[in-house]
C-alpha positions in Angstrom: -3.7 -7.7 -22.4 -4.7 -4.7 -20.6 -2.7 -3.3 -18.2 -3.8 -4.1 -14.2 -2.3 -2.1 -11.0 -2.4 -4.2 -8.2 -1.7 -2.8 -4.8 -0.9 -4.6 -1.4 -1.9 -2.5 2.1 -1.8 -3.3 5.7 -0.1 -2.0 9.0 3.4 -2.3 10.0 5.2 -5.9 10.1 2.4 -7.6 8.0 4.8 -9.0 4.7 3.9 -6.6 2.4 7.2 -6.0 1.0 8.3 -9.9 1.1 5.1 -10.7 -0.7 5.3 -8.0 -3.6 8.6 -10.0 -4.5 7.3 -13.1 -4.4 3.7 -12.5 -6.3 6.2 -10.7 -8.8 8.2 -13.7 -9.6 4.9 -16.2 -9.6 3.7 -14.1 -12.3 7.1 -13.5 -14.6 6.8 -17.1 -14.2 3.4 -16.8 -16.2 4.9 -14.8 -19.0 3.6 -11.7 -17.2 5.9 -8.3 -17.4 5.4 -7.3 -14.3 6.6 -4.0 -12.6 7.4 -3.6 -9.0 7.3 -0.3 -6.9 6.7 1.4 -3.7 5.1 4.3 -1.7 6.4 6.3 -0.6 8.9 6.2 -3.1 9.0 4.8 -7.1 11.2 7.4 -8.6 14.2 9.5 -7.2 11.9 12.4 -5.9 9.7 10.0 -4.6 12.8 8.6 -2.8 14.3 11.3 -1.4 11.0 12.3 0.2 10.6 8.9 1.6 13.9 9.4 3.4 11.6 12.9 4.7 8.7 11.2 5.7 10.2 7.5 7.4 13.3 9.2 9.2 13.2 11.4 12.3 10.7 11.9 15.5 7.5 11.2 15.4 6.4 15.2 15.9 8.7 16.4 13.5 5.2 17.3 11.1 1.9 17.4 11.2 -0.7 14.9 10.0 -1.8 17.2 7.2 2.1 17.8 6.2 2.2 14.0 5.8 -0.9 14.0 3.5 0.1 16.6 1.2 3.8 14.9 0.7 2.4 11.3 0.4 0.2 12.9 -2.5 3.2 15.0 -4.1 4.7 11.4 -4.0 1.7 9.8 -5.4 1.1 12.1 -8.4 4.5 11.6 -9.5 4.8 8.2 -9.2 1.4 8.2 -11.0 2.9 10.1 -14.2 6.4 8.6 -14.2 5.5 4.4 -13.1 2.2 3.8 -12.6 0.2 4.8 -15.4 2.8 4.6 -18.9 3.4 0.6 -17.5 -0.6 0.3 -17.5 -1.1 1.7 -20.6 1.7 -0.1 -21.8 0.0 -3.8 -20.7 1.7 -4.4 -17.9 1.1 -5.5 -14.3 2.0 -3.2 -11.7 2.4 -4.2 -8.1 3.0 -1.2 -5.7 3.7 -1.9 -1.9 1.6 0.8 -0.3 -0.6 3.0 -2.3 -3.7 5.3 -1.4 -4.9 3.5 1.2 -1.9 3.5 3.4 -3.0 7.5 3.4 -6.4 6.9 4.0 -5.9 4.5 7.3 -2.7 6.3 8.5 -3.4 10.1 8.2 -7.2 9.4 8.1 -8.6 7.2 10.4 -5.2 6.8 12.8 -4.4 10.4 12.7 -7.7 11.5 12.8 -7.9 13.6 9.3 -11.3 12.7 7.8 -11.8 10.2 4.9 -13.2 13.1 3.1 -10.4 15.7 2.8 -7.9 12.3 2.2 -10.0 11.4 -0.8 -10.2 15.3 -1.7 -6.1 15.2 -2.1 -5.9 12.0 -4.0 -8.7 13.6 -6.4 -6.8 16.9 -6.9 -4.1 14.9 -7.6 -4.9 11.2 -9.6 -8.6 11.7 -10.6 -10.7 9.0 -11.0 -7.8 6.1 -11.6 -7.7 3.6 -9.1 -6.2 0.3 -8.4 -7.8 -2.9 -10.2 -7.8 -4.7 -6.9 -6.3 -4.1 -3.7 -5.2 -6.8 -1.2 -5.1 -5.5 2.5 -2.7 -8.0 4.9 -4.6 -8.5 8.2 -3.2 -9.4 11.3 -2.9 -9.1 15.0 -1.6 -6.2 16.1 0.3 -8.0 18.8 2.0 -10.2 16.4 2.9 -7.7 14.1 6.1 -5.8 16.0 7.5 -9.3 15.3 8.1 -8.7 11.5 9.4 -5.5 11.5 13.0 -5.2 10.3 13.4 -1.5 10.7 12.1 1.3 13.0 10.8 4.3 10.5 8.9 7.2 12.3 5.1 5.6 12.3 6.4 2.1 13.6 8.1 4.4 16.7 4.2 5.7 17.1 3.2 2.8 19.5 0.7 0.4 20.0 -2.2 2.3 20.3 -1.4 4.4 16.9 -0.4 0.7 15.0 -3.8 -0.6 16.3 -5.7 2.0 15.2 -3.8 1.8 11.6 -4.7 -1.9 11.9 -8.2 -0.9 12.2 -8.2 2.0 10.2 -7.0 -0.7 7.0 -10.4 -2.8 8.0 -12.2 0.1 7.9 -11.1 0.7 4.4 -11.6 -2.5 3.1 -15.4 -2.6 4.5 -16.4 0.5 2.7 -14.7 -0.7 -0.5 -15.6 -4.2 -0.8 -15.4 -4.1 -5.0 -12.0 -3.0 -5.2 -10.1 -4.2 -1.3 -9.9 -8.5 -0.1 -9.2 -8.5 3.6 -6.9 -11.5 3.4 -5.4 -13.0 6.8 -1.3 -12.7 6.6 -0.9 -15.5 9.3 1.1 -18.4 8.3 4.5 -19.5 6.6 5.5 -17.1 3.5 4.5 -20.3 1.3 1.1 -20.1 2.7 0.4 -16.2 2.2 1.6 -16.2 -1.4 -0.6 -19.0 -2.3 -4.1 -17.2 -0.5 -2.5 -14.2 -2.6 -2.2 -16.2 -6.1 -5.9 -17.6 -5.6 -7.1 -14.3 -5.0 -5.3 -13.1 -8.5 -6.7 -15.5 -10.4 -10.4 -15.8 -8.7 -10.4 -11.6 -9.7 -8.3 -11.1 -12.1 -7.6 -14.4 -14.4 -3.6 -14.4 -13.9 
């Protein structure tokens, strides 16, 4: 089997993390190896600049600061997880990936598209995710999920809906790669809309 990279998006609250677990498990289940990972994040420099990024005031860096440190995270994570486990034949499932840049520090920060897609060039080239699943939901009933307070959920509710928005925006101008999927509903509920989506795009 060919490897697949298979990433999971959305705003703040949404069940990203919860469902990477899950999906994870459905497909071991299958006889799938499947890897697991996060951005920001994935290896120890990626980790320690998480800590950067998630933990202080909001104004403690610039939008553009954020951008170029997501990508240093990206482009290792890229040579060290992502790509030897596709090559290898394995699935990879990454909470957060390019897109989280692209709606946060684009469209909610205001960067354009253009200069986001400018650093994940210089950085990645022309590998992208198989298929990207983007969690919608309510802005309002997002704070509701959230477990713990990082540095863009303390940006407020205009920022978060913009994000929100921001993710939609994405997904309408990528329509091969992104499914807007809904992420209201019990846990059960979401994983199964996930598992058919998997198997309507991908065969697992």
């Amino acid at each position: 089997m060919t490897g697949l990279f298979i990433t999971f998006e959305g705003g703040e609250g949404v069940g990203k993390t919860t469902q990477t677990k899950i999906i994870a498990e459905k497909l071991r289940q299958k006889g799938y190896t499947v890897i697991t990972t996060r951005e920001p994040g994935g290896t120890p420099l990626g980790e320690k600049i998480r800590e950067i990024l998630l933990k202080g005031d909001i104004d403690k860096m610039s939008p553009m600061t954020e951008a170029l440190l997501f990508t240093a995270v990206r482009r290792d994570h890229f040579e060290h997880v992502i790509k030897p486990n596709v090559d290898a034949g394995n699935i990879v499932l990454c909470d957060r990936y390019m897109d989280t840049t692209n709606a946060y520090q684009g469209f909610a920060h205001g960067l354009s598209i253009e200069k986001m897609e400018s650093l994940y060039n210089l950085a990645i080239g022309d590998f992208k995710p198989n298929l990207t699943i983007i969690f919608d939901i309510d802005p309002s009933k997002s704070h509701g999920n959230l477990t713990e307070i990082n540095r863009f959920e303390k940006m407020g509710n205009d920022w978060l809906t913009a994000s929100l928005n921001g993710f939609r925006e994405v997904a309408k101008q990528n329509p091969d790669r992104c499914i807007l999927m809904p992420s209201e509903g019990s846990i059960e509920e979401v994983s199964e809309r996930i598992l058919k989506i998997l198997n309507e795009k991908l065969g697992l």
